[in-house]
PyMOL Python script that loads the backbone (N, CA, C, O; Angstrom):
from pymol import cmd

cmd.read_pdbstr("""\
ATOM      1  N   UNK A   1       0.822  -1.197   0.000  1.00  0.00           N
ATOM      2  CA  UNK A   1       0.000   0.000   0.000  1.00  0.00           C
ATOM      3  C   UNK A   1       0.866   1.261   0.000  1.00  0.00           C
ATOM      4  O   UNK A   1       0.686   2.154  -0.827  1.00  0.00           O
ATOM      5  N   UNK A   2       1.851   1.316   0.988  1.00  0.00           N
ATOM      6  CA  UNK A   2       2.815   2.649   0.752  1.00  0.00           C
ATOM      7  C   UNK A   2       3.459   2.291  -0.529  1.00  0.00           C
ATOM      8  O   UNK A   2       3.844   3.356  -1.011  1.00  0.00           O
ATOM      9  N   UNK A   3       3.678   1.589  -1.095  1.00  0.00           N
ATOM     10  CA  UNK A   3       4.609   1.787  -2.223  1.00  0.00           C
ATOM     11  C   UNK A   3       3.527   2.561  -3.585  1.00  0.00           C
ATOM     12  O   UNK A   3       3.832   3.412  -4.421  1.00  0.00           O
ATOM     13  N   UNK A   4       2.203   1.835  -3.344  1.00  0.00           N
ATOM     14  CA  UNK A   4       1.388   2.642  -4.135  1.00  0.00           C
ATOM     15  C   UNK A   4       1.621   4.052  -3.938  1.00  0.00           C
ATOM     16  O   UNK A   4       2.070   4.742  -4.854  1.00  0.00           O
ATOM     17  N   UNK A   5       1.276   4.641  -2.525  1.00  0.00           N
ATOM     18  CA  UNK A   5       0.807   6.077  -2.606  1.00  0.00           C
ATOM     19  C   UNK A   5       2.276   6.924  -2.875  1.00  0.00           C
ATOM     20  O   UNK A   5       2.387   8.117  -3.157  1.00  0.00           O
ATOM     21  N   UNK A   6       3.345   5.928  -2.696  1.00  0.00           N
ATOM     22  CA  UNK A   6       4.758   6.144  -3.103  1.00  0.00           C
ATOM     23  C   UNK A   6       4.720   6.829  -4.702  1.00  0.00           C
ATOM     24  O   UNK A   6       4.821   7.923  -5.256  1.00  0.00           O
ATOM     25  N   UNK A   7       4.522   5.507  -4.993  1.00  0.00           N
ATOM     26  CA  UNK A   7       4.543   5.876  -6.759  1.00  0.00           C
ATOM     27  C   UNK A   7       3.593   6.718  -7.011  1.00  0.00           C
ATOM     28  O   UNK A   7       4.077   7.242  -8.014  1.00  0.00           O
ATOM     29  N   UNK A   8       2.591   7.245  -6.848  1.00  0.00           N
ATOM     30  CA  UNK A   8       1.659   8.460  -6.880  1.00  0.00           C
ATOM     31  C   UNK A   8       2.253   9.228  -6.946  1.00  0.00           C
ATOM     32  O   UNK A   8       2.725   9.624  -8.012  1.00  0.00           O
ATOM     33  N   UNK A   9       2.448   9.703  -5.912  1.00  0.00           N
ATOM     34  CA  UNK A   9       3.329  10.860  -5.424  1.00  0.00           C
ATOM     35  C   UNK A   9       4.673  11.482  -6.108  1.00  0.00           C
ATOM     36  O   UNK A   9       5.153  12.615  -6.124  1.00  0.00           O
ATOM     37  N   UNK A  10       5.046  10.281  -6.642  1.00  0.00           N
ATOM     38  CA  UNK A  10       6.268  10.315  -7.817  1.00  0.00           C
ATOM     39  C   UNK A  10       5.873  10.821  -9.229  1.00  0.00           C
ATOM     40  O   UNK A  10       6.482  11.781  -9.702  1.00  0.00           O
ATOM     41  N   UNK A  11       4.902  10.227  -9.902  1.00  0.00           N
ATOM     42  CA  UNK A  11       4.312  10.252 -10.575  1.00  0.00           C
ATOM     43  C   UNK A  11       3.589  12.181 -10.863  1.00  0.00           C
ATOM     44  O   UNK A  11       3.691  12.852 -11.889  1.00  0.00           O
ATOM     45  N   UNK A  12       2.878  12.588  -9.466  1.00  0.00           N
ATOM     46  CA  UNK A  12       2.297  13.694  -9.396  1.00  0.00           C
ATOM     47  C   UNK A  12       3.575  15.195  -9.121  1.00  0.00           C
ATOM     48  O   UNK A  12       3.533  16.419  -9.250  1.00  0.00           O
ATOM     49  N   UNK A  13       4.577  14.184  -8.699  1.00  0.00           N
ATOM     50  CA  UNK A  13       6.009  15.008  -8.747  1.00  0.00           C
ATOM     51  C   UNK A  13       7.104  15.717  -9.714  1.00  0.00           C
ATOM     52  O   UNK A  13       7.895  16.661  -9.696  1.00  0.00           O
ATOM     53  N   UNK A  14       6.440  14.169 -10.982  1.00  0.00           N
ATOM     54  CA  UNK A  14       6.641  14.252 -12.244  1.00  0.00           C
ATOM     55  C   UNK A  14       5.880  15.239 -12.985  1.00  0.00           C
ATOM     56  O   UNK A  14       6.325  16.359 -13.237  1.00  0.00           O
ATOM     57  N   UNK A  15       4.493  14.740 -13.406  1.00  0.00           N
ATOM     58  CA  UNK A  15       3.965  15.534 -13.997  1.00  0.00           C
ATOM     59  C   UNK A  15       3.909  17.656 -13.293  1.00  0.00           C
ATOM     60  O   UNK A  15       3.682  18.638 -14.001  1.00  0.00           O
ATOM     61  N   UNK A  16       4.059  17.648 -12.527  1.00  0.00           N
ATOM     62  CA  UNK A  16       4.037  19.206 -12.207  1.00  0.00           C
ATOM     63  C   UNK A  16       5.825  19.642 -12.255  1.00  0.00           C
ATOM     64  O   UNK A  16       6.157  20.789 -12.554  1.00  0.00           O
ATOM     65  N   UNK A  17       6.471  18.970 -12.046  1.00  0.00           N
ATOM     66  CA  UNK A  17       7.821  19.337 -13.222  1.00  0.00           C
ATOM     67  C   UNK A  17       7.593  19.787 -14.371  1.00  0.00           C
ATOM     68  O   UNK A  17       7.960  20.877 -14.810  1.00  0.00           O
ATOM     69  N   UNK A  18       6.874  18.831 -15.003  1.00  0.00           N
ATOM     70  CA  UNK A  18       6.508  18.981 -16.582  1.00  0.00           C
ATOM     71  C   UNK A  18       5.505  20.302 -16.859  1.00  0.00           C
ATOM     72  O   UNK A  18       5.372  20.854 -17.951  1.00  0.00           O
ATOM     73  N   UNK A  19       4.996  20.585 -15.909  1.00  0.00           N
ATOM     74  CA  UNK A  19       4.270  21.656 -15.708  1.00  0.00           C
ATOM     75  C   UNK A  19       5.107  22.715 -15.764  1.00  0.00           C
ATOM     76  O   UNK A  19       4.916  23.592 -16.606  1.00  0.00           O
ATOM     77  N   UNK A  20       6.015  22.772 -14.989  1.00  0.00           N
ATOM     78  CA  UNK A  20       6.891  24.428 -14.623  1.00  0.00           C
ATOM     79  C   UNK A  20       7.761  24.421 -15.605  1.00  0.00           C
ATOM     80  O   UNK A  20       8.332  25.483 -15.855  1.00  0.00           O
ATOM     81  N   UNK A  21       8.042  23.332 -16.324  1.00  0.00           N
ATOM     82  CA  UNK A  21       9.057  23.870 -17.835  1.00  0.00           C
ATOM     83  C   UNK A  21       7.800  23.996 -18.459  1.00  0.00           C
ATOM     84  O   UNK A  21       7.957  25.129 -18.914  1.00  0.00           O
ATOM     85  N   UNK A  22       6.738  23.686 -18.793  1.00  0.00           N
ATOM     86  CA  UNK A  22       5.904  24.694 -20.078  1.00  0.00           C
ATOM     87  C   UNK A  22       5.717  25.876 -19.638  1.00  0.00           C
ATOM     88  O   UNK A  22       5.418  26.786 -20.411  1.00  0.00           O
ATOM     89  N   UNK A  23       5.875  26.084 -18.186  1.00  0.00           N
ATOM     90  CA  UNK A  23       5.209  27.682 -17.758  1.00  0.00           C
ATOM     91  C   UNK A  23       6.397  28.504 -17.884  1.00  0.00           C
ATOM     92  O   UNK A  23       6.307  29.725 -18.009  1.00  0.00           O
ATOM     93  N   UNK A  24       7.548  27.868 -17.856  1.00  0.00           N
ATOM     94  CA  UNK A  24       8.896  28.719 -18.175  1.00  0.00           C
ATOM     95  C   UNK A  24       8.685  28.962 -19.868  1.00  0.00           C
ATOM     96  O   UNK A  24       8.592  30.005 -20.514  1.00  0.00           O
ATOM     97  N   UNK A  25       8.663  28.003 -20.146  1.00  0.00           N
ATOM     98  CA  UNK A  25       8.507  28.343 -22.263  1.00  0.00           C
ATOM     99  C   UNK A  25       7.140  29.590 -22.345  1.00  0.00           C
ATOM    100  O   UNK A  25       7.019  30.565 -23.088  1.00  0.00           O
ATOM    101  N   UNK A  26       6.227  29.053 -21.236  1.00  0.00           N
ATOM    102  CA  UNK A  26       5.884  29.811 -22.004  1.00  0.00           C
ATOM    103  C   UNK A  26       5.645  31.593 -21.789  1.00  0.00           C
ATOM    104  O   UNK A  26       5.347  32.499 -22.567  1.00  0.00           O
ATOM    105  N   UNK A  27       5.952  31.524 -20.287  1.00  0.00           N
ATOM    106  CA  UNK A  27       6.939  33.026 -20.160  1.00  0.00           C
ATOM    107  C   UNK A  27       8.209  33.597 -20.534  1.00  0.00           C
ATOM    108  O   UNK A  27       8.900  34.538 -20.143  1.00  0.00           O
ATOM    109  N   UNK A  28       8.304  32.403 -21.727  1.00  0.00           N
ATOM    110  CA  UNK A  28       9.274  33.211 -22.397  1.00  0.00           C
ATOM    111  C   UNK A  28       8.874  33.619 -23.496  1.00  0.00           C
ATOM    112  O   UNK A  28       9.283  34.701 -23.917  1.00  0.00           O
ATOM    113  N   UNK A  29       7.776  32.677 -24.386  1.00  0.00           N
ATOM    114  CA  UNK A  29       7.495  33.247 -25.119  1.00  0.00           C
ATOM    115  C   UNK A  29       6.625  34.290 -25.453  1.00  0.00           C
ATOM    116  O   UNK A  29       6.415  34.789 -26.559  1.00  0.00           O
ATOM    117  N   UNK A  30       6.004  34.637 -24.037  1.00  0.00           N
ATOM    118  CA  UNK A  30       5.508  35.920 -24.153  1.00  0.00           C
ATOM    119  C   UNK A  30       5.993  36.803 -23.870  1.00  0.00           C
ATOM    120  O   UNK A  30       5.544  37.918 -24.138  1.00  0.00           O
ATOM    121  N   UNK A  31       7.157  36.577 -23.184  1.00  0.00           N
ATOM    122  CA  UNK A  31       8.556  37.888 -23.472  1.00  0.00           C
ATOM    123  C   UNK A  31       8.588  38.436 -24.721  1.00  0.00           C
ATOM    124  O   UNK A  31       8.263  39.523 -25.199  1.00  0.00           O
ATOM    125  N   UNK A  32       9.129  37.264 -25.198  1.00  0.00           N
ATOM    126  CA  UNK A  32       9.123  37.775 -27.259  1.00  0.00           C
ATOM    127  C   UNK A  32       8.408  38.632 -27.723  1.00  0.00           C
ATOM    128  O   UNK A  32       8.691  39.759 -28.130  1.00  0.00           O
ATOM    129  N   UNK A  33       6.887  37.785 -27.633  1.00  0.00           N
ATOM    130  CA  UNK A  33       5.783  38.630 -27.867  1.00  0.00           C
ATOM    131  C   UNK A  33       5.818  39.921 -27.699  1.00  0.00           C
ATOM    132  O   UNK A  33       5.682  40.700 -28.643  1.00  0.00           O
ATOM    133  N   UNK A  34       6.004  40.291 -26.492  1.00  0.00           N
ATOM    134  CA  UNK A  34       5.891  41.579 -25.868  1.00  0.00           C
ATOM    135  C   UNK A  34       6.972  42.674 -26.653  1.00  0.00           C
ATOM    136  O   UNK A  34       6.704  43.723 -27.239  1.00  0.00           O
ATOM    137  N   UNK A  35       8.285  42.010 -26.427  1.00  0.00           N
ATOM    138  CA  UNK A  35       9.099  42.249 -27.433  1.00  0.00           C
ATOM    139  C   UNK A  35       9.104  42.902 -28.898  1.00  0.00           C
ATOM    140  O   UNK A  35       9.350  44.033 -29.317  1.00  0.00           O
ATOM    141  N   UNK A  36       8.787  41.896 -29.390  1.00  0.00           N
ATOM    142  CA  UNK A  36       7.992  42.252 -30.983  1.00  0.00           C
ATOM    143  C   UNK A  36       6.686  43.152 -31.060  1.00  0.00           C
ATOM    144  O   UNK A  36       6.369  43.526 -32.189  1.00  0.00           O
ATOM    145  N   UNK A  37       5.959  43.510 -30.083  1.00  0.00           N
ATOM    146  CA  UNK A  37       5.161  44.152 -30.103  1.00  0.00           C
ATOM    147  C   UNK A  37       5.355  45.394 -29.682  1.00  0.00           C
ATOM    148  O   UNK A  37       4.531  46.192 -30.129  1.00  0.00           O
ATOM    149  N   UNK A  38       6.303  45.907 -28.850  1.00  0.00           N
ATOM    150  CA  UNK A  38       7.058  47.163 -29.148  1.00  0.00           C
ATOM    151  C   UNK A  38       7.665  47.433 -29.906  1.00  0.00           C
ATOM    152  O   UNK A  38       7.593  48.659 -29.986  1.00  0.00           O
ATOM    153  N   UNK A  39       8.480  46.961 -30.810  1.00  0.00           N
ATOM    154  CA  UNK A  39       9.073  47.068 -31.435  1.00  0.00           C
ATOM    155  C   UNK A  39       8.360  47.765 -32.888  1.00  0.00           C
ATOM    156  O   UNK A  39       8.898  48.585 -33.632  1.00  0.00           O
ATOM    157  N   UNK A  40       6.958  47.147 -33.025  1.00  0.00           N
ATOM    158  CA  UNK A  40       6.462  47.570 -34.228  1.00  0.00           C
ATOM    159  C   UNK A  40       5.305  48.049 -34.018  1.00  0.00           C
ATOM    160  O   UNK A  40       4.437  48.226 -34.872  1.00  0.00           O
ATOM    161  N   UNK A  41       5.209  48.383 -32.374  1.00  0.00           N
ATOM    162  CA  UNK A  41       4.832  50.306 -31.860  1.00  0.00           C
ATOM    163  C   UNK A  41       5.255  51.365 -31.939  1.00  0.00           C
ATOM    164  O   UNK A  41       4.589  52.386 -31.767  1.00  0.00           O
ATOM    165  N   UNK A  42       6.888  51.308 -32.319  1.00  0.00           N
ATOM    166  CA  UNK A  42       7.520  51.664 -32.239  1.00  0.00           C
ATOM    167  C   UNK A  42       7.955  52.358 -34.083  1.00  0.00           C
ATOM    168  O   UNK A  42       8.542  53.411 -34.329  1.00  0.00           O
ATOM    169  N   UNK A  43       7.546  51.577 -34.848  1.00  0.00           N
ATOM    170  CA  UNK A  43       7.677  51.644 -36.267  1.00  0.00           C
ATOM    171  C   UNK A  43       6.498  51.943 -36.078  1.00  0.00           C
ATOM    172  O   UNK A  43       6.579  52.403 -37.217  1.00  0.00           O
ATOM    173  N   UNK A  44       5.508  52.138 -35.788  1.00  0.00           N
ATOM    174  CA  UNK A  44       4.351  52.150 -36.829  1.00  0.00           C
ATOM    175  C   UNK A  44       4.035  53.723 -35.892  1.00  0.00           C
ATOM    176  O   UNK A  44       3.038  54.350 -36.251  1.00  0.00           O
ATOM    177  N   UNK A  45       4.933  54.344 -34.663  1.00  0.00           N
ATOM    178  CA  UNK A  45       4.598  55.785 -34.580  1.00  0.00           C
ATOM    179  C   UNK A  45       6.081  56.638 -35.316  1.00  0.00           C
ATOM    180  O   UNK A  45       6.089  57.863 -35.196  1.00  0.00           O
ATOM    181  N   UNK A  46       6.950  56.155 -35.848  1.00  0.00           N
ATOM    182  CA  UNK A  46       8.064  56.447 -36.913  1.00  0.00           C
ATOM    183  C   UNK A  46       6.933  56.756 -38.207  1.00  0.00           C
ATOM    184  O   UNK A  46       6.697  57.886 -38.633  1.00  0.00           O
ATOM    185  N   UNK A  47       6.431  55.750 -38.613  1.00  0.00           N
ATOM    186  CA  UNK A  47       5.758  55.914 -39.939  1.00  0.00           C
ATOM    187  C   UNK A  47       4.265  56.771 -39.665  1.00  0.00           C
ATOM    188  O   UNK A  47       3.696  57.113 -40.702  1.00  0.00           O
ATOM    189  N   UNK A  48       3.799  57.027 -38.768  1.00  0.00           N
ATOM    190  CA  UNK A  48       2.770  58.269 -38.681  1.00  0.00           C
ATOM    191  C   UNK A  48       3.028  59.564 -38.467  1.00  0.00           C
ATOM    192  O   UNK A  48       2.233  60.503 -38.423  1.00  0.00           O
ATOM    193  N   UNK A  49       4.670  59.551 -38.281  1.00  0.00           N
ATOM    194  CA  UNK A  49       5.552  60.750 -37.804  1.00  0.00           C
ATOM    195  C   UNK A  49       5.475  61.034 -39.737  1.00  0.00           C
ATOM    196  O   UNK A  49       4.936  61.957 -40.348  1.00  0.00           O
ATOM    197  N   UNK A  50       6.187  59.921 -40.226  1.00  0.00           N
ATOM    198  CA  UNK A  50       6.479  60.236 -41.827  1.00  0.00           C
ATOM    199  C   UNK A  50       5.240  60.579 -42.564  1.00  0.00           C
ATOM    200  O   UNK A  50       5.227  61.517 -43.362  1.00  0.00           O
ATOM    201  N   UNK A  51       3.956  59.679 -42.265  1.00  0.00           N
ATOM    202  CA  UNK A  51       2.727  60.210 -43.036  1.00  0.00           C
ATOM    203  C   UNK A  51       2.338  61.997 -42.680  1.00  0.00           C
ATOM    204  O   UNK A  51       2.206  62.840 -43.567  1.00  0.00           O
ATOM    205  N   UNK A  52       2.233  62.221 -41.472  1.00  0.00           N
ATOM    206  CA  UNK A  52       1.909  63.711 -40.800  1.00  0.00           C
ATOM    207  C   UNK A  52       3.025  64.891 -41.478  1.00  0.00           C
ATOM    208  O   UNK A  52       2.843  66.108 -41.487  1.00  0.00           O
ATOM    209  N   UNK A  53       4.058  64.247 -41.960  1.00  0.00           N
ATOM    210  CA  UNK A  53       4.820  65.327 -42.573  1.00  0.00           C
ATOM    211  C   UNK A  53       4.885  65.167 -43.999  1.00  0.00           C
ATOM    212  O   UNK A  53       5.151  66.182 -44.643  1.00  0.00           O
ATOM    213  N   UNK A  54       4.675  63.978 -44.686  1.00  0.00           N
ATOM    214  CA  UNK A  54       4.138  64.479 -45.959  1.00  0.00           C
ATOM    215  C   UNK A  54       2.947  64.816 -46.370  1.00  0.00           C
ATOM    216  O   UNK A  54       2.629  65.249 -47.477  1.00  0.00           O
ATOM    217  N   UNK A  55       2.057  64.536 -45.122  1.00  0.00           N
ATOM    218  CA  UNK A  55       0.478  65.369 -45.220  1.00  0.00           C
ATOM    219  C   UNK A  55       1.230  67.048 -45.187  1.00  0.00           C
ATOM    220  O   UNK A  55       0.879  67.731 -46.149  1.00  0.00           O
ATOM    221  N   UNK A  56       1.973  67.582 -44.428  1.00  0.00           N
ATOM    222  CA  UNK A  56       1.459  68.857 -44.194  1.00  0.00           C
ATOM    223  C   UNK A  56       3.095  69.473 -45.653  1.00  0.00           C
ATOM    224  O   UNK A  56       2.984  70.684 -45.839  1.00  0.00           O
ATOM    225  N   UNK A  57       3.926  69.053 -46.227  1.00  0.00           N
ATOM    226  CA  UNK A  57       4.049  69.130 -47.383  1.00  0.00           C
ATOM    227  C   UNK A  57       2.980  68.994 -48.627  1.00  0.00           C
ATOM    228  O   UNK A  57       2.796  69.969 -49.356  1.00  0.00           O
ATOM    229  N   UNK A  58       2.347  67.875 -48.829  1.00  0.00           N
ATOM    230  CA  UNK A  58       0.898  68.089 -49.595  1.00  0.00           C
ATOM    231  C   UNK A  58       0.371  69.731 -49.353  1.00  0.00           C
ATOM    232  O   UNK A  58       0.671  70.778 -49.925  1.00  0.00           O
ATOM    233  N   UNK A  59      -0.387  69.469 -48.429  1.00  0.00           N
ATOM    234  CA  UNK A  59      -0.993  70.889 -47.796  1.00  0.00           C
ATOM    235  C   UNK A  59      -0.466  71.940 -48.275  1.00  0.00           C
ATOM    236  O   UNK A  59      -1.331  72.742 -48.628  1.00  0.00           O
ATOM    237  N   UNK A  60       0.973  72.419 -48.504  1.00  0.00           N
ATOM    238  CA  UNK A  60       1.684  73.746 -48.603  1.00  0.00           C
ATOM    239  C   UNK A  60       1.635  73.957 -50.031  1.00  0.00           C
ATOM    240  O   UNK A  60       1.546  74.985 -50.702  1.00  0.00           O
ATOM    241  N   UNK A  61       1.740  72.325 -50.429  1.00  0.00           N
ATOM    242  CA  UNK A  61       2.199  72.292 -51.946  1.00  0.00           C
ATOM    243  C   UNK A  61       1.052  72.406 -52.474  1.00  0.00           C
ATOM    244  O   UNK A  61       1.113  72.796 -53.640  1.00  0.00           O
ATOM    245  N   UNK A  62      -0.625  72.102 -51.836  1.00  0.00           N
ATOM    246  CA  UNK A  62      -1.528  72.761 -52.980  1.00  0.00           C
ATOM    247  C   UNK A  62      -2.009  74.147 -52.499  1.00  0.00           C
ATOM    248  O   UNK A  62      -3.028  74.666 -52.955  1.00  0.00           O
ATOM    249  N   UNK A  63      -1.212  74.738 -51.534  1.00  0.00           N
ATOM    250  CA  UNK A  63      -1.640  76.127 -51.033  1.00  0.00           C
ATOM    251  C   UNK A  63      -0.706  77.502 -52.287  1.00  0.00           C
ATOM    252  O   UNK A  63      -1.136  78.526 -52.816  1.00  0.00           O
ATOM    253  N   UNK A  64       0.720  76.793 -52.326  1.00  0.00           N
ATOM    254  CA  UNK A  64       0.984  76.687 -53.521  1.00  0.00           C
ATOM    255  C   UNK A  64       0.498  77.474 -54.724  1.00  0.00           C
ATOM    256  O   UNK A  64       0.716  78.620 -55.118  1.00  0.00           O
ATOM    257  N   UNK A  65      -0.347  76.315 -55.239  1.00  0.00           N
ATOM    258  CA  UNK A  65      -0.513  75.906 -56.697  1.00  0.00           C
ATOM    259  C   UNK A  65      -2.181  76.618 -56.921  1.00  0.00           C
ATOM    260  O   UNK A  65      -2.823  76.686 -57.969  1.00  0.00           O
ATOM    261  N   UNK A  66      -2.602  77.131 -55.419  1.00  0.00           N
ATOM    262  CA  UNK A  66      -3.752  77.487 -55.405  1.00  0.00           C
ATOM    263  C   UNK A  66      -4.875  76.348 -55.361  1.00  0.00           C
ATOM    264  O   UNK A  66      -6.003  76.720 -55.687  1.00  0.00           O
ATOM    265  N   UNK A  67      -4.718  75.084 -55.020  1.00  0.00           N
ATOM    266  CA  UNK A  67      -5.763  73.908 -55.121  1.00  0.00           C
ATOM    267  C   UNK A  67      -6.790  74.471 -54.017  1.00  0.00           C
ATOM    268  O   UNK A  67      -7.814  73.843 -53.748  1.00  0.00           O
TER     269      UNK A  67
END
""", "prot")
cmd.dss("prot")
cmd.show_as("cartoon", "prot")
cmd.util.cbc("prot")
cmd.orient("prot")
C-alpha cells in the first residue's frame, strides 16, 4: 500500500515538473511577444511621424498651386 501512494506521489512530482518547464517556455514566449510588439509600436509611430509630414508638405504644396 505505501509503495502505491509512493509511486503516486512520484508520478504527481513528475507531472508538475513537466508543468513548470511549459510555464517557463511559455513566459518566455511571451517575453518575445511583448518584445515584438514594441518594437512595431515603435515603427508604426516612426511611420505616422512620416505620413503627418508628408500630409502637411501636400498641404503647402496645394496652397501653392492654389488647389
Amino acid at each position: 500500500m505505501d509503495n502505491l501512494v509512493l509511486e503516486q506521489l512520484r508520478l504527481i512530482r513528475e507531472d508538475l515538473s513537466c508543468l513548470k518547464t511549459n510555464l517557463a517556455d511559455a513566459r518566455s514566449e511571451i517575453a518575445d511577444v511583448r518584445s515584438d510588439l514594441l518594437g512595431q509600436q515603435t515603427m508604426l509611430l516612426g511611420l505616422a511621424t512620416v505620413i503627418g509630414q508628408i500630409d502637411k508638405r501636400v498641404e503647402h504644396l496645394e496652397q501653392k498651386i492654389g488647389a
